[in-house]
PQR file with spaces between the fields and no chain letter, atoms N, CA, C, O and H, PARSE charges and radii, in Angstrom:
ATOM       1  N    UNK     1     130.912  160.892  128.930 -0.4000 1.5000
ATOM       2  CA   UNK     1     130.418  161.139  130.294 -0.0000 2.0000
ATOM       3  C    UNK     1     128.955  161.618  130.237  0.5500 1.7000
ATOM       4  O    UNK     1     128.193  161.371  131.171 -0.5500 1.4000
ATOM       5  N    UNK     2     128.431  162.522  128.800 -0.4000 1.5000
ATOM       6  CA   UNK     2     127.031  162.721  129.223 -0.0000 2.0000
ATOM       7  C    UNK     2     126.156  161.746  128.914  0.5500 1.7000
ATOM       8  O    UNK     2     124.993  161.881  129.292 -0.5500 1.4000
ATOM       9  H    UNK     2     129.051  162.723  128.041  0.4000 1.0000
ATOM      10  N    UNK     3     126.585  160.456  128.091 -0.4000 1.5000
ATOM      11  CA   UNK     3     125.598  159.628  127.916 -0.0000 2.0000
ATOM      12  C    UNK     3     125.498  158.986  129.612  0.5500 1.7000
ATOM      13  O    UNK     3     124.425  158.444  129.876 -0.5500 1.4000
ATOM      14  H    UNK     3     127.531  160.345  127.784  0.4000 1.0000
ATOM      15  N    UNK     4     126.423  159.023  130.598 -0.4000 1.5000
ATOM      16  CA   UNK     4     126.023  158.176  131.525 -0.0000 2.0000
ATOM      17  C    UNK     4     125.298  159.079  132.358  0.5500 1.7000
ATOM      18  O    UNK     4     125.006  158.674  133.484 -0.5500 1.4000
ATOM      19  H    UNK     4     127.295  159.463  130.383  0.4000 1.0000
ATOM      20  N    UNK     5     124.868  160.508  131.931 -0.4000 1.5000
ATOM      21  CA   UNK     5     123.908  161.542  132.976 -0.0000 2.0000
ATOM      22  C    UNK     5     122.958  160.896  132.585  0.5500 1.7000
ATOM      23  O    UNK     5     122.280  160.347  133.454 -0.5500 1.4000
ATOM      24  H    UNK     5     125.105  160.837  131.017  0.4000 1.0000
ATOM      25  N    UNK     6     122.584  160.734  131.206 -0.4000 1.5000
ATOM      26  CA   UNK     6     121.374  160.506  130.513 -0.0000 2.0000
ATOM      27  C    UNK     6     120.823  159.301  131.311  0.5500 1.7000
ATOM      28  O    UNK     6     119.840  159.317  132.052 -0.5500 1.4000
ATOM      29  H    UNK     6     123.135  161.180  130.500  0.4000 1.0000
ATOM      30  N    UNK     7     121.735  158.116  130.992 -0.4000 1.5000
ATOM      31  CA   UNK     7     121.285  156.577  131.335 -0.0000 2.0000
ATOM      32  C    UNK     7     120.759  156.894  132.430  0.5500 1.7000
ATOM      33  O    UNK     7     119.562  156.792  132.701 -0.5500 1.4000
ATOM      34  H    UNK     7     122.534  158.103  130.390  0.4000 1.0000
ATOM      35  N    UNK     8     121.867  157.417  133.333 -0.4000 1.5000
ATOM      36  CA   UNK     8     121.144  157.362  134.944 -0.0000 2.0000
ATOM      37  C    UNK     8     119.699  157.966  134.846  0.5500 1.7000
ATOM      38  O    UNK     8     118.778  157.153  134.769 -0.5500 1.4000
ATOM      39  H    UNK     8     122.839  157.501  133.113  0.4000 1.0000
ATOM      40  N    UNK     9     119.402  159.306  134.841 -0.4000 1.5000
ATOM      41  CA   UNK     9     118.207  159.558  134.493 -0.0000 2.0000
ATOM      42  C    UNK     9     117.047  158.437  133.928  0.5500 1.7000
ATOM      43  O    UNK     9     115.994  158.143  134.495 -0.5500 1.4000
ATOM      44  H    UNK     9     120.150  159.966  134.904  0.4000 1.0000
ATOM      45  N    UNK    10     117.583  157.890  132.598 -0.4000 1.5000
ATOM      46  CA   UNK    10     116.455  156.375  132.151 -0.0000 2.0000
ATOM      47  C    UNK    10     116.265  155.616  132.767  0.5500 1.7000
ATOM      48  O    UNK    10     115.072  155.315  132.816 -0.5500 1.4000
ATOM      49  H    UNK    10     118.438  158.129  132.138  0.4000 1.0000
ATOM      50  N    UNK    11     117.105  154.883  133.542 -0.4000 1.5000
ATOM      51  CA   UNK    11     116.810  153.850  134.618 -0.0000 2.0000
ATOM      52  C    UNK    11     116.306  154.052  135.772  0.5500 1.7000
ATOM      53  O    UNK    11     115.928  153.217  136.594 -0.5500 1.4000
ATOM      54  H    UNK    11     118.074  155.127  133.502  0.4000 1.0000
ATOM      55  N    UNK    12     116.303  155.625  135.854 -0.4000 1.5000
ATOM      56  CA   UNK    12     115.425  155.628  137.303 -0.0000 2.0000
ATOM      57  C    UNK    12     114.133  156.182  136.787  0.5500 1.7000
ATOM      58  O    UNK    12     113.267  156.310  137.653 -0.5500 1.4000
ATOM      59  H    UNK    12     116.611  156.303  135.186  0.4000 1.0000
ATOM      60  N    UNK    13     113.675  156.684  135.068 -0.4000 1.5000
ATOM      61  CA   UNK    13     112.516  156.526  134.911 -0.0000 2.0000
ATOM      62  C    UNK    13     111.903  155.549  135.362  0.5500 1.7000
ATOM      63  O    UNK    13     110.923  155.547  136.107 -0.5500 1.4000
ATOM      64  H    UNK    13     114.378  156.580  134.365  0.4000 1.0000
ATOM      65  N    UNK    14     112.873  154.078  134.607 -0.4000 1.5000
ATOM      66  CA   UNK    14     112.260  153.061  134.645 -0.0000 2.0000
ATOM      67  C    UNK    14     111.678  152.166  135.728  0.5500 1.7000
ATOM      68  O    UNK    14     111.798  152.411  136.929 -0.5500 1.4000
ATOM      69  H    UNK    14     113.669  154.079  134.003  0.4000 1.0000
ATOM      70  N    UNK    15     111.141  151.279  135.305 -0.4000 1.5000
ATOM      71  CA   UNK    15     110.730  150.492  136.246 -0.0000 2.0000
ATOM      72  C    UNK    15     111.686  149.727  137.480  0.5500 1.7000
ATOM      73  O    UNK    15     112.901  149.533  137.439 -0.5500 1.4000
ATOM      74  H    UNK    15     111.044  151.081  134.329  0.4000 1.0000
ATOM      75  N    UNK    16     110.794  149.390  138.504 -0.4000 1.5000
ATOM      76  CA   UNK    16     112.104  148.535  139.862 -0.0000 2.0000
ATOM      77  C    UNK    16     113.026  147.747  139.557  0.5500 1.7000
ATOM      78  O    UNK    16     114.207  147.785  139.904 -0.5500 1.4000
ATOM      79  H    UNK    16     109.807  149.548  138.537  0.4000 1.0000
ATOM      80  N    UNK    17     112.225  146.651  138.569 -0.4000 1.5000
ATOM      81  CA   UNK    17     112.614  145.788  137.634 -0.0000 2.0000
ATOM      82  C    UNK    17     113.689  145.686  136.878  0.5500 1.7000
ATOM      83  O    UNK    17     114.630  144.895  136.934 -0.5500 1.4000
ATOM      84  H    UNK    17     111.266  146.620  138.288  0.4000 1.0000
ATOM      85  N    UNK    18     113.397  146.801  135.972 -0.4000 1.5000
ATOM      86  CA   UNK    18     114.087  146.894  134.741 -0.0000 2.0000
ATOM      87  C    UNK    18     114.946  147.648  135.075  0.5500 1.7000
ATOM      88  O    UNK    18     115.966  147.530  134.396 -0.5500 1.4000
ATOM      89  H    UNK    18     112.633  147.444  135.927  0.4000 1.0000
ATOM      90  N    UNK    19     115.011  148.953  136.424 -0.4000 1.5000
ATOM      91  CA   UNK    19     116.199  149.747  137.539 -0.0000 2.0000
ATOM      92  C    UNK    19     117.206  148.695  137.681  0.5500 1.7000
ATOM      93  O    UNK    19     118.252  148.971  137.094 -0.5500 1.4000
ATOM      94  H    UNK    19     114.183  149.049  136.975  0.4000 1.0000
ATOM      95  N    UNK    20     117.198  147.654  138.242 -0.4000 1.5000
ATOM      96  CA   UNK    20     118.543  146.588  138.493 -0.0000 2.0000
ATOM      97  C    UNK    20     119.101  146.179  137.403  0.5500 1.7000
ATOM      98  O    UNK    20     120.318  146.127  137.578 -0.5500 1.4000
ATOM      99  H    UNK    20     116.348  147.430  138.719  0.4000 1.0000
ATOM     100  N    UNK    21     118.737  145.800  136.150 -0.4000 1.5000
ATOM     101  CA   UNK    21     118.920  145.046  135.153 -0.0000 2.0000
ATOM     102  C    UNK    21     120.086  146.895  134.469  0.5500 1.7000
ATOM     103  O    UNK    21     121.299  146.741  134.325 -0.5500 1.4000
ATOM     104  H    UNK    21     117.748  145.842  136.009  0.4000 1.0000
ATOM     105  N    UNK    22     119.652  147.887  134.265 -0.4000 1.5000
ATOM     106  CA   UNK    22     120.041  149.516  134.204 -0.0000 2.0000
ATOM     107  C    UNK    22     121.015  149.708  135.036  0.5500 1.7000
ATOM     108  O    UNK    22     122.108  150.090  134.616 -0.5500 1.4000
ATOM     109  H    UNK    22     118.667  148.013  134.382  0.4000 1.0000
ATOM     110  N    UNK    23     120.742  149.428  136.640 -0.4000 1.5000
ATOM     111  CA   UNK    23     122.177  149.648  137.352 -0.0000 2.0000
ATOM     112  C    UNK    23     123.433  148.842  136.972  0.5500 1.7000
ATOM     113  O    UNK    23     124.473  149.167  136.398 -0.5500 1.4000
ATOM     114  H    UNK    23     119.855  149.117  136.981  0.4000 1.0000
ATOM     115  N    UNK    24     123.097  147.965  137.359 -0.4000 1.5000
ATOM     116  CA   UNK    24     124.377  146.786  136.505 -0.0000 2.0000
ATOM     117  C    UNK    24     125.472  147.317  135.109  0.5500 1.7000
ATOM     118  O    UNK    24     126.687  147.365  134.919 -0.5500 1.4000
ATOM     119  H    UNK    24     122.252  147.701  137.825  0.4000 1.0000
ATOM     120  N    UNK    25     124.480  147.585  134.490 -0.4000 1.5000
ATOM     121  CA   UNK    25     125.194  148.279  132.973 -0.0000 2.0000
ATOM     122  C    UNK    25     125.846  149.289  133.353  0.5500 1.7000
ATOM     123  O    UNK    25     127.031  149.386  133.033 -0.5500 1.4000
ATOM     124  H    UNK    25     123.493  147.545  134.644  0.4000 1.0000
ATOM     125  N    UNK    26     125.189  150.315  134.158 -0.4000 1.5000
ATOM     126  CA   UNK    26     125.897  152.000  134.694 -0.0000 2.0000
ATOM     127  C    UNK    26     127.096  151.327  134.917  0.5500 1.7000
ATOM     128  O    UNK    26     128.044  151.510  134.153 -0.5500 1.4000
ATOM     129  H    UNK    26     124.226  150.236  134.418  0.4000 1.0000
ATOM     130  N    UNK    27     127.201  150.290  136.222 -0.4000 1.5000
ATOM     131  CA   UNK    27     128.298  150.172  136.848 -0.0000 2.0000
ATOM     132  C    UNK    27     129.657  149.418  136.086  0.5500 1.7000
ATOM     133  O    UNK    27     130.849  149.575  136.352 -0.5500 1.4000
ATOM     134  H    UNK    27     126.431  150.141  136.843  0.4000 1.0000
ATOM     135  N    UNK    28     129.232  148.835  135.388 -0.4000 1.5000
ATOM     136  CA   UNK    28     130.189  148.204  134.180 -0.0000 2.0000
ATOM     137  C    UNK    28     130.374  149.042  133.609  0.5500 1.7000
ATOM     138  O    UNK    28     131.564  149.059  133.294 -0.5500 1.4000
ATOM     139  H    UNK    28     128.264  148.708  135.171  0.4000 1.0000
ATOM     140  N    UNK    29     129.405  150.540  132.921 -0.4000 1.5000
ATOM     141  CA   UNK    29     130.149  151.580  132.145 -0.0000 2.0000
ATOM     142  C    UNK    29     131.155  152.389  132.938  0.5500 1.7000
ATOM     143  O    UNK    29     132.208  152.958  132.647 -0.5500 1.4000
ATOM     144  H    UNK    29     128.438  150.526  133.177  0.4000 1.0000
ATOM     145  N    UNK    30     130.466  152.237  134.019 -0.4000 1.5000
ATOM     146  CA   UNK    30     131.832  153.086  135.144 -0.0000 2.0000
ATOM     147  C    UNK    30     133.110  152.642  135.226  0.5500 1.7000
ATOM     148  O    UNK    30     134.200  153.206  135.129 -0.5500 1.4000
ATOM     149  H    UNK    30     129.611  151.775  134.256  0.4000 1.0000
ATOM     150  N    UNK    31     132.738  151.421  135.441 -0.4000 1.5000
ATOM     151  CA   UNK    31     134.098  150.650  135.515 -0.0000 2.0000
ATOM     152  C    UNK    31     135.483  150.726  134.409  0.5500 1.7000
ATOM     153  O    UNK    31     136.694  150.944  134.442 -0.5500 1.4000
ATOM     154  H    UNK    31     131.852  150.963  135.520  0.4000 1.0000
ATOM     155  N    UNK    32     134.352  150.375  133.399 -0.4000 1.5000
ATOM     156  CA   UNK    32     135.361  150.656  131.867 -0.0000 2.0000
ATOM     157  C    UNK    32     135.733  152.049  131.499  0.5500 1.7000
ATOM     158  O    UNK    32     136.402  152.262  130.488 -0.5500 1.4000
ATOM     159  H    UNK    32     133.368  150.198  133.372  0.4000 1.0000
């Protein structure tokens, strides 16, 4: 569970771009 605090945090460093391509993954880690 804390790697997905982390991710979230990285992907909203990141770029708009590269944010969608980051959300996608969160939500598949959520899922699983």
């Amino acid at each position: 569970m804390s790697q997905n605090s982390g991710r979230l945090k990285t992907f909203l460093t990141l770029p708009s771009s590269r944010t969608q391509y980051e959300i996608l993954l969160y939500i598949n880690s959520k899922e699983v």
